[in-house]
C-alpha positions as CSV (number, residue, x, y, z in Angstrom):
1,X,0.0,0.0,0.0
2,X,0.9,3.7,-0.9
3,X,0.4,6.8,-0.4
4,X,0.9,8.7,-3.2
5,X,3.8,11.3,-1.8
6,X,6.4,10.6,-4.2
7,X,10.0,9.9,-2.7
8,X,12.8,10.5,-5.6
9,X,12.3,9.9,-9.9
10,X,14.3,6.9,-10.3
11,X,16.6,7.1,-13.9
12,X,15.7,4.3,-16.4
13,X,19.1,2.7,-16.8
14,X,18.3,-0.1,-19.2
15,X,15.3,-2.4,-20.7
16,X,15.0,-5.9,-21.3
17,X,12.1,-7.9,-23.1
18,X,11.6,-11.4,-21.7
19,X,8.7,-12.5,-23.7
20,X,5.6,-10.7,-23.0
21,X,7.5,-8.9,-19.9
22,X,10.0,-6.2,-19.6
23,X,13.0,-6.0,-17.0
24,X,13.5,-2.3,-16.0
25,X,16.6,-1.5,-14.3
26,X,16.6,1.7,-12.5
27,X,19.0,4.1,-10.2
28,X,17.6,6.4,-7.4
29,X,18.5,7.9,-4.4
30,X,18.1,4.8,-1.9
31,X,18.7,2.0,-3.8
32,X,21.1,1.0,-1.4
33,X,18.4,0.8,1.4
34,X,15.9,-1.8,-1.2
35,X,15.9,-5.2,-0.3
36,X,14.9,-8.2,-2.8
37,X,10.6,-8.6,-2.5
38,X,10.2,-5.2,-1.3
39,X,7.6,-3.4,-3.1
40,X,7.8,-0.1,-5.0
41,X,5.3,2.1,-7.0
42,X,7.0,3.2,-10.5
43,X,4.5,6.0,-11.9
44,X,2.1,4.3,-10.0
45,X,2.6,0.7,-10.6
46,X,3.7,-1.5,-7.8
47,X,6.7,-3.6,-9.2
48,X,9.1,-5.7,-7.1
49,X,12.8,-5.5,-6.8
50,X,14.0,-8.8,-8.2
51,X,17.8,-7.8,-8.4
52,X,20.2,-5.1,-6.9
53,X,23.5,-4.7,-8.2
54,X,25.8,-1.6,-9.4
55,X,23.9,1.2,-7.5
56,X,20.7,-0.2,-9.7
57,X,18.0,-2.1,-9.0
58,X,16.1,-4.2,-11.5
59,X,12.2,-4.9,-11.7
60,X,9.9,-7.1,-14.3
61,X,5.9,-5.5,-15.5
62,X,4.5,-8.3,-17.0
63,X,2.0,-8.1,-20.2
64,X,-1.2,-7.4,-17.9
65,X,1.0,-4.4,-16.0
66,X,2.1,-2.8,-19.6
67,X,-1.0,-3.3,-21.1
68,X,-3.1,-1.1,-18.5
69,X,-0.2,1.0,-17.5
70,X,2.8,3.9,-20.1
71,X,5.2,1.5,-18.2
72,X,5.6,0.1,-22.0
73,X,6.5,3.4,-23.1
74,X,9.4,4.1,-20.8
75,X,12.8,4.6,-22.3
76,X,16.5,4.6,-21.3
77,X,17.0,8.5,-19.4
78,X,13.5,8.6,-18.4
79,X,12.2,9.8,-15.5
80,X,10.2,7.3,-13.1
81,X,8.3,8.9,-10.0
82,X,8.9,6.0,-7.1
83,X,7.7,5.6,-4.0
84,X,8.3,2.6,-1.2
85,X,5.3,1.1,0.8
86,X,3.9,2.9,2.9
87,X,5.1,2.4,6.9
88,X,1.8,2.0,9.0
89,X,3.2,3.8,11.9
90,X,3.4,7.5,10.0
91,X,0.6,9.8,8.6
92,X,-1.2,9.4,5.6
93,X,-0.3,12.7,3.6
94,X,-1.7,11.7,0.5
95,X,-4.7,8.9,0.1
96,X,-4.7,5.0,-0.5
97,X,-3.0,4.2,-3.0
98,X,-2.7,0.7,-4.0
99,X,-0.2,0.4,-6.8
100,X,-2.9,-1.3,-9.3
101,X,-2.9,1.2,-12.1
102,X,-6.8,1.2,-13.7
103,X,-6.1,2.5,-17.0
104,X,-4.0,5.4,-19.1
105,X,-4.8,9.1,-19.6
106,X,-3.0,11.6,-22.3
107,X,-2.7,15.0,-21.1
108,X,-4.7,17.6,-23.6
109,X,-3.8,21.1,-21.5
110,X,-1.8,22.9,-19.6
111,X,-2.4,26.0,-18.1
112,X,-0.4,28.7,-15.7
113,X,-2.1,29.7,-13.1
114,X,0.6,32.3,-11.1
115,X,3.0,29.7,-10.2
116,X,1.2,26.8,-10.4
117,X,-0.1,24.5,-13.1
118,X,-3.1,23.3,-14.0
119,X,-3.0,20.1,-16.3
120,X,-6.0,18.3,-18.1
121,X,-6.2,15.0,-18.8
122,X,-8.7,12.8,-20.6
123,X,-9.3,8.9,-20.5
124,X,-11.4,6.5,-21.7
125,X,-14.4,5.9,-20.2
126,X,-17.5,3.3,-20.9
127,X,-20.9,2.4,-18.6
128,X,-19.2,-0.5,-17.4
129,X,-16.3,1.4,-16.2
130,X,-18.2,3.9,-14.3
131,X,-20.1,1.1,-13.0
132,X,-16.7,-0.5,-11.6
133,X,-15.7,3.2,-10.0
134,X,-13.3,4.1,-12.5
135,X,-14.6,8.6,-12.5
136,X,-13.6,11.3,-10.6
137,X,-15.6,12.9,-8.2
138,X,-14.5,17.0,-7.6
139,X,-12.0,17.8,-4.3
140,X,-11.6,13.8,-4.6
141,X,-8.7,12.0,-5.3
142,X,-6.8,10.9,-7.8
143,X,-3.2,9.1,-8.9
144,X,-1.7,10.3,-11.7
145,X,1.9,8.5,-12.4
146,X,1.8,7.4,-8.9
147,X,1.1,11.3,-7.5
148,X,-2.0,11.6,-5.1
149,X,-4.0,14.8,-6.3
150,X,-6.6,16.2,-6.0
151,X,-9.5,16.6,-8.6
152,X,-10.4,19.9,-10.6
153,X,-13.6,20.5,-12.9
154,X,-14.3,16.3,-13.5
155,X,-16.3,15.1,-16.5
156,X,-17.2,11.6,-17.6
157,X,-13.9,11.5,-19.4
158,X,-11.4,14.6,-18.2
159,X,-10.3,16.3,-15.2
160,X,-7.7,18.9,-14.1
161,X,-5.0,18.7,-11.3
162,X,-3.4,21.7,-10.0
163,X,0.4,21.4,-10.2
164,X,2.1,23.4,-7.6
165,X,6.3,24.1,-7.9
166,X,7.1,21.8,-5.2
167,X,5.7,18.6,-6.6
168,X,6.9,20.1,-10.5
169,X,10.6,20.1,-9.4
170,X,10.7,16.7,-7.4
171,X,8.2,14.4,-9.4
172,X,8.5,13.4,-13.4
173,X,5.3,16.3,-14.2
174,X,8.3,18.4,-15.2
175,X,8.5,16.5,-18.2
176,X,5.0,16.2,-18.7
177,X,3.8,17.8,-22.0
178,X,0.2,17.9,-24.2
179,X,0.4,14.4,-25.9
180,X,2.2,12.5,-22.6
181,X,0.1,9.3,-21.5
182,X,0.5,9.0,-18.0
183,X,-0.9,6.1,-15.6
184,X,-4.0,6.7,-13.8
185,X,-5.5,4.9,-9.9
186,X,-8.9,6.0,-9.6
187,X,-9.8,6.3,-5.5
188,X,-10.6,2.8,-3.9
189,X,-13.4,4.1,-1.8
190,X,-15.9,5.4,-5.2
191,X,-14.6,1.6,-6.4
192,X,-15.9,-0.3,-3.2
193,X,-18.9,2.1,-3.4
194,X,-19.6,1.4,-6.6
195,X,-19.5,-2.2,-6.1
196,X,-22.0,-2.3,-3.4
197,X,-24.5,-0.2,-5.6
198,X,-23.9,-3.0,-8.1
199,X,-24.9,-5.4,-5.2
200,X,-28.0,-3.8,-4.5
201,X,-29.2,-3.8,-7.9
């Protein structure tokens, strides 16, 4: 479990296909306090470390992982916002975040707005995606490349985040651009809720 405060962006240091899976291997600022199993959120996608070696660390996304996440899109230089599992004796500063992304978005604006940013992003959407919990609600919560925000101006297929400097400087939105596809965790509580309406009916 996560909560959506981003620690460091990790460097994409090299890829590997294995089949239908890819092996990432990444440097960041406390690789040398990972341990092999331990989980950690890359843009929002809970991997685990299989290998440490060189100052690197190395994790596998399997087909199901690429195909619902831009994990797929990644490469060598980029940017990865990670974050380790969440320690249950601390406060919850963002929301909870599992680590299963739900689906992609692309970014269609950005906007300044005195110092901060706002940023638009659209998704796909269908009935029986809303019916599974995957919207936004407004003031709720959202995870955008593995950043717990919160949501601006929703629609059935968009919705804003306001972008202040702090999290533009120490998270991978710097490089974010009109045309990125970023990952996207919609919040677990409109999920369970939605699932007990689906009950009821």
């Amino acid at each position: 479990m996560f909560s959506g405060i981003i620690e460091d962006f990790a460097i994409v240091k090299k890829i590997v296909a294995d089949r239908d899976n890819i092996d990432l291997t990444l440097s960041c600022s406390f690789v040398n306090e990972l341990k092999i199993d331990q989980s950690v959120a890359h843009n929002g996608v809970c991997l685990t470390v299989v290998d440490i070696a060189n100052g690197c660390y190395t994790v596998t996304a399997m087909k199901e992982t690429l195909d619902r996440s831009n994990l797929g899109l990644l490469k060598e230089g980029d940017k990865v916002n990670v974050e380790r599992s969440m320690l249950m004796n601390g406060r919850l500063d963002g929301h909870i975040v599992q680590g299963h992304v739900d689906t992609t978005a692309r970014c269609t604006a950005m906007e300044d707005a005195n110092g901060s940013t706002y940023f638009t992003f659209e998704h796909a959407t269908a009935p029986e995606m809303t019916r599974r919990g995957y919207f936004t609600v407004d003031k709720g919560s959202v995870t955008v490349n593995g950043v717990s925000l919160t949501v601006c101006n929703p629609t059935a297929h968009s919705f804003q985040v306001a972008i202040i400097p702090y999290t533009m400087e120490h998270t991978n939105f710097c490089d974010i651009k009109v045309g990125t596809v970023v990952n996207l965790e919609f919040d677990i509580i409109g999920k369970y809720v939605a699932r007990m309406q689906e009950l009821k009916d």
